[in-house]
ROKEKOL-347731 format. One record per residue (C-alpha): residue in one letter; x negated, y negated, z. Coordinates in nm, 4 decimals, m for minus. Each point is the difference from the previous one (the first is absolute). Layout:
<nodes>
A	X	Y	Z
...
</nodes>
This chain:
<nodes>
X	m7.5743	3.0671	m0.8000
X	0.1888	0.2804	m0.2213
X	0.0029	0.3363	0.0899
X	m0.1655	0.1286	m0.3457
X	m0.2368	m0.2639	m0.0101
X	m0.3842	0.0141	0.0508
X	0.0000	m0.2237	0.2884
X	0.2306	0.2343	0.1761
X	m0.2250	0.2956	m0.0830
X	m0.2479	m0.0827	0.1500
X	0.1983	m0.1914	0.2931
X	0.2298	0.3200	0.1350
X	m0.3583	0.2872	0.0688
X	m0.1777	m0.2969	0.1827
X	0.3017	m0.0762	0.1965
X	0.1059	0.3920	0.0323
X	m0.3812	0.0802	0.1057
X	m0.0282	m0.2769	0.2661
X	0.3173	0.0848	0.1186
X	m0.0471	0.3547	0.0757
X	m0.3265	m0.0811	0.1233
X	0.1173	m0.1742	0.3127
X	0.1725	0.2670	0.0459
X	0.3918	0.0905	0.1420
X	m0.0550	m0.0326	0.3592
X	m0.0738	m0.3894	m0.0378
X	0.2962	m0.1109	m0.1150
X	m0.0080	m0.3502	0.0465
X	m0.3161	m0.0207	m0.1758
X	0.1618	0.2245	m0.2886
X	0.3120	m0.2822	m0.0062
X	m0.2627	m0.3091	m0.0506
X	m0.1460	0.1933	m0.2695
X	0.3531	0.0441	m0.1672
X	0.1070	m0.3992	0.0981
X	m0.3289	m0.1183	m0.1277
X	m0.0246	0.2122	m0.3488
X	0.3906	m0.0459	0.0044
X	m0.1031	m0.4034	m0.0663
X	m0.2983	0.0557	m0.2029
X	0.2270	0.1920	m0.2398
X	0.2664	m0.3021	0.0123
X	m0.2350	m0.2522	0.0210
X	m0.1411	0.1506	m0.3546
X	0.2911	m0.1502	m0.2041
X	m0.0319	m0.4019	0.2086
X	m0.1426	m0.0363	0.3025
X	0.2084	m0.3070	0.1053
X	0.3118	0.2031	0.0305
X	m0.1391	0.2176	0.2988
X	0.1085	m0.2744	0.2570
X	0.3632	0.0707	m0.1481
X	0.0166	0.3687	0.0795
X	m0.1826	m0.1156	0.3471
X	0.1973	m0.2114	0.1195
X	0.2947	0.2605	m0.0337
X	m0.1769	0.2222	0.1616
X	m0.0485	m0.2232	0.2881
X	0.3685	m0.1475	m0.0228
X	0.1961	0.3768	0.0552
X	m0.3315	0.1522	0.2086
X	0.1091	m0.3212	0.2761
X	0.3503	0.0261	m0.0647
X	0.0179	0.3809	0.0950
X	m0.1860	m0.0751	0.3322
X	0.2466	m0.2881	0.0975
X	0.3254	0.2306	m0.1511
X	m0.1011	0.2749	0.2764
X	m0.1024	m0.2462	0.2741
X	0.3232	m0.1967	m0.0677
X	0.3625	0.1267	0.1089
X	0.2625	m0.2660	m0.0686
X	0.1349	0.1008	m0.3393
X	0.0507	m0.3559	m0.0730
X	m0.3562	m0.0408	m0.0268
X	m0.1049	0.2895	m0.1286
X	0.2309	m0.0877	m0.2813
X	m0.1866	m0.3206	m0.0507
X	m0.3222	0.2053	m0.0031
X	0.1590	0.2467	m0.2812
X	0.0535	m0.2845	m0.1931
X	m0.3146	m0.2179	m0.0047
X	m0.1551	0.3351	m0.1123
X	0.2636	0.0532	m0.2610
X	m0.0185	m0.4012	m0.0724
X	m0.4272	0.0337	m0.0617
X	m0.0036	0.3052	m0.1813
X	0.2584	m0.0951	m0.2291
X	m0.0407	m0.3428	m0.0400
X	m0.3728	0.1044	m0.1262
X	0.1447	0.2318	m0.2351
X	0.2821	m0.2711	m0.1023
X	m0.2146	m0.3247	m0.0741
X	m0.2838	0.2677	m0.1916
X	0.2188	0.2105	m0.1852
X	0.3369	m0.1998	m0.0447
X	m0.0755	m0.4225	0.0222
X	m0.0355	m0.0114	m0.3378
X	0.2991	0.2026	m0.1077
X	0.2517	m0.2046	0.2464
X	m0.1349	m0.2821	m0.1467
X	m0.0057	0.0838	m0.3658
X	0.3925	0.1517	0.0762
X	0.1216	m0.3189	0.1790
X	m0.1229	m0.2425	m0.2589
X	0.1863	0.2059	m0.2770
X	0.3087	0.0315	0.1860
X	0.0166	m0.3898	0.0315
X	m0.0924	m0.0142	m0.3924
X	0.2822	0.2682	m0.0672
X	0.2478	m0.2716	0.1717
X	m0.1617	m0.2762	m0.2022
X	m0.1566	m0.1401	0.2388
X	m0.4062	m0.0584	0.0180
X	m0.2079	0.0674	0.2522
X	m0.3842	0.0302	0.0415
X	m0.1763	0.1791	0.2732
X	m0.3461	0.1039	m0.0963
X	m0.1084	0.3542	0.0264
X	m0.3478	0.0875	0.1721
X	m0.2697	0.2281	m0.1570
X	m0.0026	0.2478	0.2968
X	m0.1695	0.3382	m0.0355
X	0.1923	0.2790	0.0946
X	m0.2004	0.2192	0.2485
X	m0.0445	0.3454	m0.0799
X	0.2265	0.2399	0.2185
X	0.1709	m0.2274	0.1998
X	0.3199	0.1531	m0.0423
X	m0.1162	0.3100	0.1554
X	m0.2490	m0.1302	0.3107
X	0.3048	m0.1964	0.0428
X	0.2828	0.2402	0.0578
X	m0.2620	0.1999	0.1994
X	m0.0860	m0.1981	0.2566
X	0.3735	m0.1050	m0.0048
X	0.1019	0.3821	0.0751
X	m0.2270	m0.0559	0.2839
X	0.1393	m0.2753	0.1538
X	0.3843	0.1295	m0.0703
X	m0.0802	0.3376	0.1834
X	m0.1489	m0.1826	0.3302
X	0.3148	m0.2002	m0.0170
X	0.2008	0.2977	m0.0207
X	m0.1949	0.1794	0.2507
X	m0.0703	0.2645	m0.2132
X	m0.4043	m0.0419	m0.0095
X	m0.2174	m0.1438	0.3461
X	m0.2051	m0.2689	m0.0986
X	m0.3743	0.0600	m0.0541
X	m0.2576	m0.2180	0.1888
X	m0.2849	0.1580	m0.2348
X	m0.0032	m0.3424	m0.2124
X	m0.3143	0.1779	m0.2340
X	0.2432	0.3265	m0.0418
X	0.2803	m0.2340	m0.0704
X	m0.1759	m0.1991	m0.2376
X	m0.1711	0.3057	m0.1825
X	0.4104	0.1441	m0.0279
X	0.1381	m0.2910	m0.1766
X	m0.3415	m0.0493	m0.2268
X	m0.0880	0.4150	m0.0858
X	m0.1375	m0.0424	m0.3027
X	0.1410	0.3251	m0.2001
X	0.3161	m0.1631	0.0084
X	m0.0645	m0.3520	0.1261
X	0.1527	m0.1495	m0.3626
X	0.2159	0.2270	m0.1560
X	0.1281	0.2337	0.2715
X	0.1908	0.2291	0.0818
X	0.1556	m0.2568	0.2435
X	m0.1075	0.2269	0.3621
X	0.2225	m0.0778	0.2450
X	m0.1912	m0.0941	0.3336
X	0.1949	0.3551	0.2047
X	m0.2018	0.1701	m0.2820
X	m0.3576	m0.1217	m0.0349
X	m0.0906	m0.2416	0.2635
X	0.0235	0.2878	0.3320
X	m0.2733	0.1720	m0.2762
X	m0.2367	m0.2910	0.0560
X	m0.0116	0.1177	0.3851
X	m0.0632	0.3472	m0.0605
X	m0.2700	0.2337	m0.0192
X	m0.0615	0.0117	m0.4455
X	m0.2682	0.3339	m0.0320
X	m0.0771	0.1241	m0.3329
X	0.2052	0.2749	m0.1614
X	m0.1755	0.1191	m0.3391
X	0.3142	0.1884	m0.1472
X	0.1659	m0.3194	0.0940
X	m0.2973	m0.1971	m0.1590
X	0.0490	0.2076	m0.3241
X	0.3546	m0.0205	0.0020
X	m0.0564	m0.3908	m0.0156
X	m0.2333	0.0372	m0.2760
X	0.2232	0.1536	m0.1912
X	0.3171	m0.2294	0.0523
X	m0.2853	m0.2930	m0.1594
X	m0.1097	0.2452	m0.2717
X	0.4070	m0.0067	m0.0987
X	0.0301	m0.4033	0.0921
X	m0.2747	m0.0530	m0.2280
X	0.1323	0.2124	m0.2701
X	0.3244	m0.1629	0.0172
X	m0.1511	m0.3523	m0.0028
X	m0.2237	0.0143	m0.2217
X	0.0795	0.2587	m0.2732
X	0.3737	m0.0273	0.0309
X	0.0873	m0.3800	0.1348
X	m0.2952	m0.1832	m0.1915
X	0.0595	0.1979	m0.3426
X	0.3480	m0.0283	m0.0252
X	0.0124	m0.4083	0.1436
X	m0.1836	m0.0456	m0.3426
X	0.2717	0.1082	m0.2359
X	0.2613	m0.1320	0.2660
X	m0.1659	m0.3673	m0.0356
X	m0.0017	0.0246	m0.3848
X	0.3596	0.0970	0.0099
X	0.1559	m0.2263	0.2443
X	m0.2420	m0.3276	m0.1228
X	0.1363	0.0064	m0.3670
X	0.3244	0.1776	0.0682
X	0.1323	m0.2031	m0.2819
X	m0.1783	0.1772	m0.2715
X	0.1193	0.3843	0.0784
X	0.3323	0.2141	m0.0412
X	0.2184	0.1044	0.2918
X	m0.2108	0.3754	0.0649
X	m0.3053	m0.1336	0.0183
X	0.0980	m0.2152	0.2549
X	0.1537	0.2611	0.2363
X	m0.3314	0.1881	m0.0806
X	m0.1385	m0.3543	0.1710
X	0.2426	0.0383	0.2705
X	m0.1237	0.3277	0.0572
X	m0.3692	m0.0845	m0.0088
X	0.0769	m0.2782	0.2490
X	0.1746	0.2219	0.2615
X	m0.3013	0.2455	m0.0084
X	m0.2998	m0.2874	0.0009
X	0.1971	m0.1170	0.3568
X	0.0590	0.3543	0.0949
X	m0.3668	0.0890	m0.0387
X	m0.0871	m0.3140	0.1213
X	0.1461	m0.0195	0.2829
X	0.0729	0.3385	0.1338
X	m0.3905	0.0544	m0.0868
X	m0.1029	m0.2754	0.1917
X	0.1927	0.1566	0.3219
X	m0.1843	0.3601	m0.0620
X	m0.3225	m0.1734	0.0189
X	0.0570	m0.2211	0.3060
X	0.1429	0.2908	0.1692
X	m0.2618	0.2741	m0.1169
X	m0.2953	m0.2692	0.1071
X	0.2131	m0.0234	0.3283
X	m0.0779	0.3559	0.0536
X	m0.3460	m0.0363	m0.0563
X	0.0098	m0.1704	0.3545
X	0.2583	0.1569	0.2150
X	0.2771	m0.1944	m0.1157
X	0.3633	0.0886	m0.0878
X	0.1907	m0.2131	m0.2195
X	0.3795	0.0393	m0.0676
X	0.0969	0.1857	m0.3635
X	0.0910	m0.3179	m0.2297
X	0.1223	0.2090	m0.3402
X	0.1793	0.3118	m0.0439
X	0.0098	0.0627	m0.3761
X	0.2724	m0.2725	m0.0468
X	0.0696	0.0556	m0.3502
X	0.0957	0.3891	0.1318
X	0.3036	m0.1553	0.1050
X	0.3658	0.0783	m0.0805
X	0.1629	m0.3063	0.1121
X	m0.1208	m0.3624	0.1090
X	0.0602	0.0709	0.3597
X	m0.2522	0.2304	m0.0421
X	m0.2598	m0.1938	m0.1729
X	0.0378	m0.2462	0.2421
X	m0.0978	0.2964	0.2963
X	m0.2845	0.0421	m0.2123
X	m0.1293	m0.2870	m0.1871
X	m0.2157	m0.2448	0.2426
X	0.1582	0.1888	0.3475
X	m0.2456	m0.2521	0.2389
X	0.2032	m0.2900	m0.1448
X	0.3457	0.1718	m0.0269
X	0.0325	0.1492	0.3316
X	m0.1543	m0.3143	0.1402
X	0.2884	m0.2569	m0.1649
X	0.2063	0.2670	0.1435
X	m0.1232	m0.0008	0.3638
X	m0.0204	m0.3757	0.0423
X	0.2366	m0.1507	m0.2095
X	0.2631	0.2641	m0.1265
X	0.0931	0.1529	0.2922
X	m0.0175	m0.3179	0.2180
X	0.2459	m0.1207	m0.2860
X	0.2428	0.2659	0.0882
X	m0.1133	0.2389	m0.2134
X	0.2880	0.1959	m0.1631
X	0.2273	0.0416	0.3169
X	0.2064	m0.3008	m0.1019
X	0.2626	0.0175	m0.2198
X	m0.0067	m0.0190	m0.3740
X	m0.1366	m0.3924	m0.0935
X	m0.2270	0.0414	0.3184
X	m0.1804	0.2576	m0.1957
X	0.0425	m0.1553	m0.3638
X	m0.1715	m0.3157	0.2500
X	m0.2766	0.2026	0.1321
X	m0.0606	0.1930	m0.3209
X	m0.0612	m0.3152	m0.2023
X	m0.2269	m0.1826	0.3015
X	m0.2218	0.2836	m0.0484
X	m0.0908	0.0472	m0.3032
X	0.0009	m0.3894	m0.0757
X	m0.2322	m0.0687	0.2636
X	m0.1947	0.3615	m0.1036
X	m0.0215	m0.2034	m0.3581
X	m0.1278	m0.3110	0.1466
X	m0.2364	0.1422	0.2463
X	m0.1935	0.1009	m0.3427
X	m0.0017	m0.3429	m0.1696
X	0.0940	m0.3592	m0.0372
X	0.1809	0.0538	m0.3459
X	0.3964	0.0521	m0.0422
X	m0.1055	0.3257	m0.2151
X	m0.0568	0.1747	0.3469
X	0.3090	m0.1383	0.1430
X	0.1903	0.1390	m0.2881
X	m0.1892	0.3441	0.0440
X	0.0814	m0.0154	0.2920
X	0.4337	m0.0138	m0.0328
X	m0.0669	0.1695	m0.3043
X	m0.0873	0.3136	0.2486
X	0.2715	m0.0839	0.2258
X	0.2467	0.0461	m0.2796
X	m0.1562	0.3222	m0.0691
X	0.0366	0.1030	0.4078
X	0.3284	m0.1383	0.0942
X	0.2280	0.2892	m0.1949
X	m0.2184	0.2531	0.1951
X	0.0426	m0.1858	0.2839
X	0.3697	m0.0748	m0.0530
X	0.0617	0.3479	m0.0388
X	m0.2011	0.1429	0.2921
X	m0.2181	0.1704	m0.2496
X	m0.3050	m0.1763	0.0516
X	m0.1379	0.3304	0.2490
X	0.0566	0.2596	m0.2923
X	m0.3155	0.0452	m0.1319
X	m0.1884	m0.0073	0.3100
X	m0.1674	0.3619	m0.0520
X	m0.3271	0.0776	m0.2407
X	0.1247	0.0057	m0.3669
X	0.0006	0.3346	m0.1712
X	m0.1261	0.1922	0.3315
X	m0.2084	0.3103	m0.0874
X	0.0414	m0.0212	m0.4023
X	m0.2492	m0.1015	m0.2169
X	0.3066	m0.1910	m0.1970
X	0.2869	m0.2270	0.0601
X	0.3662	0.1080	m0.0793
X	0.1841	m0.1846	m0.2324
X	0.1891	m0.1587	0.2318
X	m0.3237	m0.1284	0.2087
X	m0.1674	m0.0897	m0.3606
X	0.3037	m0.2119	m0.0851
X	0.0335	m0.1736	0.2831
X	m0.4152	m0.0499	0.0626
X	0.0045	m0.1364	m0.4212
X	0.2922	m0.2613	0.1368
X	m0.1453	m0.1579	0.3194
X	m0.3284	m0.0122	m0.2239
X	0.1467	m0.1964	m0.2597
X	0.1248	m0.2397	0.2051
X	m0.2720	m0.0223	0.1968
X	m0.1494	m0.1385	m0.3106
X	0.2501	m0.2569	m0.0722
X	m0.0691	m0.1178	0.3403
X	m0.4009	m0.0137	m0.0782
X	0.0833	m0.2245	m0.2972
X	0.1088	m0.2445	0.2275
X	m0.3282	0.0239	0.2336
X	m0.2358	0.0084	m0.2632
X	0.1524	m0.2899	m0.2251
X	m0.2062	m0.3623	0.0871
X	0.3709	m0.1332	0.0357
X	0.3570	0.0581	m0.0318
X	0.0871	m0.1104	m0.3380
X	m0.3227	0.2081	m0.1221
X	0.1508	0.2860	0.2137
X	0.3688	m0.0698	m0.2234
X	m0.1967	m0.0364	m0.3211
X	m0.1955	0.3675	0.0709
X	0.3437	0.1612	0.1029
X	0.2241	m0.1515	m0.3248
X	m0.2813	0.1227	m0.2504
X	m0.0513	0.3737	0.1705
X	0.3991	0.0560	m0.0304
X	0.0539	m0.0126	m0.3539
X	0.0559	0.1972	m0.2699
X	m0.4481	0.0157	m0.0312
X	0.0184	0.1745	0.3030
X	0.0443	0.3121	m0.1981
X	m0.3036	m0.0864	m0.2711
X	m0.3294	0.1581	0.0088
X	m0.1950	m0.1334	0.2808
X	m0.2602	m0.2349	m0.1707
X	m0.2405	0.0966	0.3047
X	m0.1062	0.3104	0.0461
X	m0.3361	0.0393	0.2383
X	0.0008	0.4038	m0.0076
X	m0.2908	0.0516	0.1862
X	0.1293	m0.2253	0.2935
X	0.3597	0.1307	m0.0252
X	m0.2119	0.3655	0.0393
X	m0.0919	m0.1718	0.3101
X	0.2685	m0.0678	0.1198
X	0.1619	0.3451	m0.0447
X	m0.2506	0.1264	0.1969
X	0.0263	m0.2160	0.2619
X	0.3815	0.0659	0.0731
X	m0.0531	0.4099	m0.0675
X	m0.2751	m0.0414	0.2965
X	0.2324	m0.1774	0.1949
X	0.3385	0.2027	m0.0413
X	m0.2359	0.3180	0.0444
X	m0.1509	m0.1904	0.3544
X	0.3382	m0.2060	0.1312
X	0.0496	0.2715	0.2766
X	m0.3032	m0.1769	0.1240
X	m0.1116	m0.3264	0.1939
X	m0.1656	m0.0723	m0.3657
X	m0.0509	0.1997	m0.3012
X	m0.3165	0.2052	0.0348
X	0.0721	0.0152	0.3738
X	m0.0006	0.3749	m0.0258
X	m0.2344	0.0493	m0.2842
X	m0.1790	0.2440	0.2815
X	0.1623	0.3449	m0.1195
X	m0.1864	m0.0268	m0.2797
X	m0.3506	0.1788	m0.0676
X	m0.2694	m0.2488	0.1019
X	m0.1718	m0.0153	m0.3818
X	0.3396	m0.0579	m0.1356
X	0.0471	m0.2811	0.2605
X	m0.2873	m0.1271	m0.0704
X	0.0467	m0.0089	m0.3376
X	0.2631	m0.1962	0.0292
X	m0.1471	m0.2622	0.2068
X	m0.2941	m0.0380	m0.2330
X	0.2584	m0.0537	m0.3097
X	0.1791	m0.2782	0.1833
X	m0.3199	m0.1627	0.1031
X	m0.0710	m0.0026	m0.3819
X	0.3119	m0.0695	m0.0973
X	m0.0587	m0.3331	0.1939
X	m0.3106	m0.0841	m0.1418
X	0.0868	0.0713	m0.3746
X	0.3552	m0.2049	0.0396
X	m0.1613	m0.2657	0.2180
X	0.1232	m0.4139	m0.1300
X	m0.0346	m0.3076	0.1200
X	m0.0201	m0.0078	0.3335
X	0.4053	m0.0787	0.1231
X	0.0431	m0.1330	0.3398
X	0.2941	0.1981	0.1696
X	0.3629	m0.1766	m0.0831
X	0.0900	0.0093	0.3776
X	m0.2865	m0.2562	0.0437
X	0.2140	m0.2405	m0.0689
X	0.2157	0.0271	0.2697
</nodes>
């Protein structure tokens, strides 16, 4: 079920009016409404893949019982990993059999050498990336003692399933959003509004912004072949602002509809492409899955308090792992140690805590300096993109060898005005908003016609630029 489809609609007032209806002294009650809507809205894509997320659920909700009733470490070790072992071996035969496979063979036929292993025609289940590494955070912080287990199996399961963000996050940690599933949720209207308005931007993004320029991006990128060098960065750029809009739009709505019902989700984007260096964008681009490689697999690395290959080591795990964490394809490896080449000199240098403050502070414009280095990270940013957007490497090689020619200083031979209008709209809203969780957070000093003014235009904005329905990229992982 999308989030600007019919079907979803019409699913979120029944589920918001039923909800509110029980009302927020039964709480139990109000967490089997979640759980069961929560699989409803799952189930909507295949049914047969709710025993999957189920038997997760059941896997860490057991383990987190025995972890607090146990006390040898030896076995609570072995605990740790049978969770780690289920959750991740789920997510490794699903997302990565085929790749391993494909890889090995090819590697044997590199060497000369033939060898035949058949592949299987597995369907990759929607969000299993993210349920995954939440439940996982779960299970890691009971370990850890940081978090007391929960013996409210419904709350538990109605945590790892919450629909807003059941399949394409943000990633909640279980410190964050599972004590909320035990607590007293009454409705707040300016909270309610709030909400609405973080979708009304989500939407926006998605649909006029994502959608409209994934058209031209697809055109560019499928026949690469056939244009000069510019308009292929001005495919580049389209790309990095369908998954910007995309994705960062998908995380406004799941965390405005979160409101809606007395939930607090973690910020996931912070106007990455605002950023002066790639340290930076990395604080700001997908935070839920940054700060959580960070938390249980940087730092228990060693983080950067060895010495100089310890954190060349760490640097590259990181991001290689961040890459294949998002697909089964050696173009997300590569985009992955493509951005640790960007991060290391930073790193190397102990500059990668410079830019930690809000760009341009209190102006309405960036400096020169801020400009130069925001046009740089962007750029390369882009490069990077090439590489996760490209069906495979060598069509990744092939995009990059035609943009950097001497055609990359022709006329572009695609020019979609109206959209590229769009666009310059969209980041003018955002530079104008960035002190905010989200653009129009603070869109309240303004006169109420004026505001609503502006709401109205976006809500036709999305109706007069509305495609083909596109299902969300991050679906796919």
């Amino acid at each position: 079920m999308f989030f600007n489809s019919i079907d979803f609609f019409v699913f979120l007032p029944i589920v918001f009016g039923l909800y509110w209806l029980i009302g927020s002294k039964r709480i139990k009650e109000q967490n089997l409404l979640i759980a069961i809507a929560s699989y409803v809205f799952y189930g909507w894509w295949d049914w047969r893949f709710l025993s999957l997320i189920l038997f997760s659920t059941l896997v860490d909700y057991t383990i987190g019982i025995y972890l607090n009733k146990t006390k040898k470490t030896s076995k609570r070790k072995v605990l740790l990993w049978i969770s780690i072992g289920v959750n991740l071996g789920f997510l490794g035969f699903f997302k990565y059999y085929n790749f391993f496979i494909d890889s090995l063979v090819d590697s044997f036929t590199f060497f000369g050498e033939e060898l035949t292993i058949n592949t299987l025609n597995i369907i990759l289940p929607v969000g299993i990336s993210f349920y995954t590494f939440q439940t996982l955070s779960y299970t890691i912080d009971v370990y850890n003692k940081k978090l007391k287990p929960t013996k409210d199996f419904v709350g538990f399961m109605a945590f790892v399933s919450f629909f807003p963000q059941l399949v394409a996050g943000p990633i909640e940690r279980a410190t964050n959003l599972l004590p909320q599933f035990s607590k007293e949720r009454s409705f707040n209207y300016s909270n309610a509004v709030d909400g609405l308005r973080q979708v009304l931007w989500g939407l926006f993004k998605k649909i006029v912004i994502a959608d409209n320029c994934a058209k031209y991006a697809n055109i560019i990128f499928n026949n690469h072949t056939e244009y000069n060098g510019s308009t292929l960065l001005l495919g580049a750029f389209f790309f990095a602002f369908q998954i910007y809009g995309d994705f960062s739009g998908y995380s406004d709505i799941a965390i405005g509809i979160s409101r809606l019902f007395g939930f607090s989700l973690k910020r996931n984007f912070a106007f990455p492409y605002f950023s002066r260096d790639i340290a930076e964008f990395w604080r700001r681009w997908h935070i839920s899955l940054s700060t959580w490689f960070r938390d249980y697999l940087y730092i228990p690395l060693g983080g950067s308090r060895g010495g100089t290959k310890m954190k060349i080591r760490n640097t590259f795990i990181i991001f290689v792992v961040s890459g294949f964490w998002h697909g089964a394809n050696w173009t997300f490896i590569i985009w992955g140690a493509l951005n640790a080449l960007y991060f290391l000199p930073l790193l190397l240098t102990n500059k990668n805590r410079v830019n930690t403050d809000l760009v341009a502070e209190g102006k309405y414009l960036p400096n020169i300096k801020d400009l130069g280095q925001m046009s740089l990270t962007f750029f390369l940013t882009l490069i990077a993109w090439v590489f996760f957007r490209a069906d495979n490497v060598s069509h990744a090689i092939s995009y990059l060898y035609n943009l950097f020619t001497i055609s990359l200083f022709h006329k572009v031979e695609i020019f979609p005005s109206t959209i590229l209008l769009l666009v310059l709209f969209f980041i003018i809203t955002e530079w104008f908003g960035r002190n905010g969780e989200y653009a129009i957070e603070k869109i309240d000093f303004i006169k109420r016609p004026i505001r609503w003014a502006f709401y109205i235009a976006l809500i036709v904005l999305m109706f007069s630029f509305t495609g083909e329905e596109q299902q969300f990229i991050y679906f796919q992982f």
